[in-house]
Structures are given as C-alpha cells and as structure tokens.
N, C-alpha and C positions, 0 to 999 in steps of 0.2 A: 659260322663262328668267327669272331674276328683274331687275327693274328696279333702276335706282340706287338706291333706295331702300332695297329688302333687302338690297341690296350693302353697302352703306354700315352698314346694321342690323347685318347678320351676323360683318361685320366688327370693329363695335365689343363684340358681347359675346364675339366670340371670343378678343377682347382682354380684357378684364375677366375673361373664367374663369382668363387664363395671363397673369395679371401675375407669378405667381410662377416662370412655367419662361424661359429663353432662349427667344422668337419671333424669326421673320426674316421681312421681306416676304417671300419665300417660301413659309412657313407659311400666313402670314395669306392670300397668295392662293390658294393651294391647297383650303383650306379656304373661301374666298371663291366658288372655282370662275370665277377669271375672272385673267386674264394679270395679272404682278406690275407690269409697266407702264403697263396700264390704270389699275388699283389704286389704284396710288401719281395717275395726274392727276387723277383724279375726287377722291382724301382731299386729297390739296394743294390743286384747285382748291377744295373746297366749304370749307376749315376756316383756309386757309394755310399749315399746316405737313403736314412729313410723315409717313406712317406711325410711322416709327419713333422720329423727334422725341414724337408723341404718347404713344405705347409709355411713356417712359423718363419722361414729364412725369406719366402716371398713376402707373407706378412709383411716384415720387421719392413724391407727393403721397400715395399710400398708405401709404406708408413712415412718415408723420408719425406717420399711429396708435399703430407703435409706439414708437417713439421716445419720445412724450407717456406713455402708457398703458400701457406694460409695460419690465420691465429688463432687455430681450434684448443682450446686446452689438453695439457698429453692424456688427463683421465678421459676425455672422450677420442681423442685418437687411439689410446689404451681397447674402452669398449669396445669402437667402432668395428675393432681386429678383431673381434670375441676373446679378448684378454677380459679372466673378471675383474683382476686388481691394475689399479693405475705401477703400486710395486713389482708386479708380475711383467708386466711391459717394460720395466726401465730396465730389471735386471736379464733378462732375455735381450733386449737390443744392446746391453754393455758387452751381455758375453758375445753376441753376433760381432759385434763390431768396435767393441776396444774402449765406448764411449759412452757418455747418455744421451738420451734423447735432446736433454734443453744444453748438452753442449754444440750437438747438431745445429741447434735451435738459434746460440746465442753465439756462436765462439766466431770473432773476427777474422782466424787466419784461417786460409783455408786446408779442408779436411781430405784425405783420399780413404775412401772407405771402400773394402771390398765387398760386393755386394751381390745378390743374389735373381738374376736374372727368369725368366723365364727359360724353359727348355725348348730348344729350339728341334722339333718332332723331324726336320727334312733331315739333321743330323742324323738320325736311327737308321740302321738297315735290318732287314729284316729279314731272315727266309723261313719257313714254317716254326719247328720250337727253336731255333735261333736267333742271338740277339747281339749285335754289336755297336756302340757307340763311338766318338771322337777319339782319336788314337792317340797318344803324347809319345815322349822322344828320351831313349836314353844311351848313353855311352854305355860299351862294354872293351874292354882291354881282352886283348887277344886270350883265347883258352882253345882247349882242346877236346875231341868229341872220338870216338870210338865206337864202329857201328858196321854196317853189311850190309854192300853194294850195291845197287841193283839201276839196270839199265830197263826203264819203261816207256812203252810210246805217252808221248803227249796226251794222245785224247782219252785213254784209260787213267790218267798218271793218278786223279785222287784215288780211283776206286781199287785203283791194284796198290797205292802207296798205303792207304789201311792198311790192309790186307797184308801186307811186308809187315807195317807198324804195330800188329797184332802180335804177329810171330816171335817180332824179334824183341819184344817186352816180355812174356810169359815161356818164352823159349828159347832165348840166346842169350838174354841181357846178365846173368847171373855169371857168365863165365867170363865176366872182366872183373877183377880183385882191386880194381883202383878206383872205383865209379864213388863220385862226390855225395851225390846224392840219388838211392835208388826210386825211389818215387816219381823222379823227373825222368819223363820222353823225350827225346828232340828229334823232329823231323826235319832233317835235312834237307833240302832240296836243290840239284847243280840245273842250270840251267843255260848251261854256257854252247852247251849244245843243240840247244831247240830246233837251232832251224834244220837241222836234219829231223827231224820230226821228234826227237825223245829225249828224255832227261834224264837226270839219275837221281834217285834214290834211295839215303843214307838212313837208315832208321839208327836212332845211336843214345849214347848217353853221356856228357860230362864226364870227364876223369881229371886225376890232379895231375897226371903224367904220363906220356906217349911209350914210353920203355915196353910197358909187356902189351903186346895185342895179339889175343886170341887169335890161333890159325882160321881163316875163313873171313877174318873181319880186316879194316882198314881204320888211319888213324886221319884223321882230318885237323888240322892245325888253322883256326881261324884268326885272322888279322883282326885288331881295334880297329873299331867303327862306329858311328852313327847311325842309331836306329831309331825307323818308324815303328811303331809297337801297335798293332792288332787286337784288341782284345776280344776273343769270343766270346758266349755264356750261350751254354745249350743246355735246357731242362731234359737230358737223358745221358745216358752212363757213358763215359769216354769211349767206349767199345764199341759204341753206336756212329759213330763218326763218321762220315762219308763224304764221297766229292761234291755231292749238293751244299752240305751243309758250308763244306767251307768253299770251294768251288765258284759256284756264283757270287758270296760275299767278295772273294778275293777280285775280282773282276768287277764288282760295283766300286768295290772302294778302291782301287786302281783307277778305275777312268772318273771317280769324284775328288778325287784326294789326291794320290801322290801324280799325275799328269796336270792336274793346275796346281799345285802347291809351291813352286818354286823351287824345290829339287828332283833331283833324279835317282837313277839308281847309283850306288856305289858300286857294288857287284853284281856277281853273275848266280847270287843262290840267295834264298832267305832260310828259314827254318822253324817249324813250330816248336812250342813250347807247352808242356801239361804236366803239372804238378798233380800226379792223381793222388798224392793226400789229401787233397781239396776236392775231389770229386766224391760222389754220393749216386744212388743207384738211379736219383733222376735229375743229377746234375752236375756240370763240368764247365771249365774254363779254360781256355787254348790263346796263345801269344802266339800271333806272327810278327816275327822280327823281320824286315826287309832291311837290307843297310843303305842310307841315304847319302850324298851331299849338296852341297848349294850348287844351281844351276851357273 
C-alpha cells in the first residue's frame, strides 16, 4: 500500500500528464487507487486548497505559454484546457490572476502575475498516516503558559511526553480559571539541558495572566520571537500521538530545513500547538513552533 507520500506523488503527475483532458476527482482517485474523499483531505489539508481548485490554477498558469509564445486563438487555448466555453476560460484566468487573457496577450507593460506552479513532491515528509509540508514564519509577542513539570530522559522524551500530555489535558488542565482558550494544548519543551542527557517537559496551556497558578504546576513567561512553524496532519485522533509520528518528522525537517535555511535557533525550547476543536476521531493537526533568527 503506498504511503501519503506516493499518494500525493502520483497524484500530482497524474495531474500534469492531463492538464489538457477534462479530469474529475474521480479520476484522479481512481488512478490514486484511494477513496475520492480521502484524496480530496489529505490534498486540502497538506496544500490548502483543493484537488480541483489546483487542477484549474495549473491549467490557467500553463496556458500563459501560449498565450505569450504562440498565436493559438484563446477559444482553442480555452478547449485545449478542457474549458467548454472560450467565456469560461477568461472568467476563471481573470479571477486567478487579476487579468485577461488577451491582456496577457496584448499589454505592453510588463505584468507580475502570481502563479501556480507545480508541487514540488521532495518538499513532503512523510511517516506512516502522517503528513507534513513547507513550513512559513510568524511572529508571536511574549505571552504566558501554565502547566506541570516534568523532567524526562532524552530518548524516552516523545513517548513519555504523550503520556504527560494526555494526563495533563483531561486531568489537570481544568484547574487553572484563566486559560484563554481551553481547546488549545501546548507542548512545551526546555531543552536547555540536553546534554546531560534529559529535557523537560511542560504540558500546559495559554492563560491571559500569571497571578493564580495552581499548586503542583509552574508559570512559564515566554519572550517575543520568531518562528518556524511546523505543521502536522495525521489522519487519526490527537490521543494517538506518538514519538514516531512526530519524532522522526522533527529530525528530517531539522537536518533539511532549519540547518541549511540560513538561521538558527533563537532558544533553548520549541512547543507544540493542537487546537482539538479541529480534530476529528480520524483527524488532527499539530504546530511546532521552534524560535528562529538570521544566522
């Protein structure tokens, strides 16, 4: 059985051989060899849009070629795409791109049009129902986190950090009265320690103010930073979470990503991120924040 990975692979040149015939998710998952509803969560959650949104955005941006490069008329550059109407074509490439076609076509000054590339498949990582894409970057201003300590060796640290993480959402998290949003996890992680062999451990939650913290727990006061953002998507229930899943991802995209990317770390902790009102019994999404700055 092929993994998300080839899914996702196969999918996308299946696409590029038949930009030029009418496809349907149907097609595509047929030829994917995997349910057209699957299909469609795994392409929307890894990309944001969907199959067929994608389809029509490669089209359009193929379609420049000729447009620029040769004096095909737009109703047979229209056809060629499996548009039936030549009207169908102009109004679909206005909304892509701001334009029409025979302004592409005609206009003297030059255009910057954003466009829609091929998916580039060596970006995707992949580990069994896990799937993660290209990371993007956002500021956060300092806030504050409220949670319970825990000192782990290293080579246990994801399987026993669950394991904390479990506990302290359905058994501890309820006894802080200031928590922003209770839905939201945040996995802490200090690292400042390692080389003694072990890390710590914060399972915790956002609060709007450090004043009351529950006996047993600690308040963590995070500085503004720059982050690299991680994003998971696992087809199974956040409770299913393990060192594998995110484990090895974190360690691929560490030695492809942020060691050649031109920064480094900022500190000495990252922390995940799960909004389980977005999770579902066969599906979840996790942010790792690591804080970056320029080398």
């Amino acid at each position: 059985m092929k993994n998300l990975k080839e899914t996702i692979a196969s999918t996308i040149d299946y696409i590029e051989e038949n930009l030029y015939d009418k496809i349907s998710l149907d097609d595509i998952s047929q030829y994917a060899g995997v349910s057209k509803y699957y299909l469609h969560r795994i392409f929307k959650s890894l990309t944001g849009e969907s199959i067929i949104e994608y389809v029509q955005s490669r089209k359009l941006t193929r379609s420049i070629d000729e447009l620029v490069n040769t004096n095909m008329r737009i109703i047979d550059i229209a056809l060629n795409y499996g548009f039936d109407y030549e009207q169908s074509y102009i109004r679909a490439f206005k909304k892509a791109f701001g334009c029409t076609p025979l302004k592409v076509r005609s206009d003297k000054k030059p255009l910057s049009l954003i466009i829609k590339e091929k998916i580039n498949t060596n970006d995707i990582l992949s580990v069994g129902n896990s799937i993660t894409y290209n990371p993007h970057f956002v500021f956060k201003q300092k806030f504050n986190l409220i949670g319970i300590k825990h000192k782990i060796l290293s080579k246990s640290g994801d399987k026993t950090a669950n394991s904390y993480g479990r506990d302290f959402f359905y058994n501890h998290k309820d006894k802080i009265n200031n928590i922003i949003n209770p839905q939201v996890y945040l996995g802490y992680t200090d690292w400042s320690s390692n080389n003694n062999g072990f890390i710590y451990y914060i399972p915790s939650a956002q609060v709007s103010n450090s004043t009351k913290v529950p006996e047993g727990m600690i308040n963590i006061s995070i500085p503004a930073h720059k982050y690299v953002v991680f994003r998971f998507v696992g087809f199974f229930r956040p409770d299913d979470l393990n060192g594998r899943h995110i484990g090895r991802l974190l360690v691929q995209l560490y030695r492809k990503w942020i060691f050649k990317s031109g920064y480094k770390f900022a500190d000495t902790f990252r922390f995940e991120y799960i909004d389980n009102s977005m999770s579902k019994d066969n599906y979840c999404e996790l942010y790792v924040y690591q804080p970056i700055e320029n080398m």
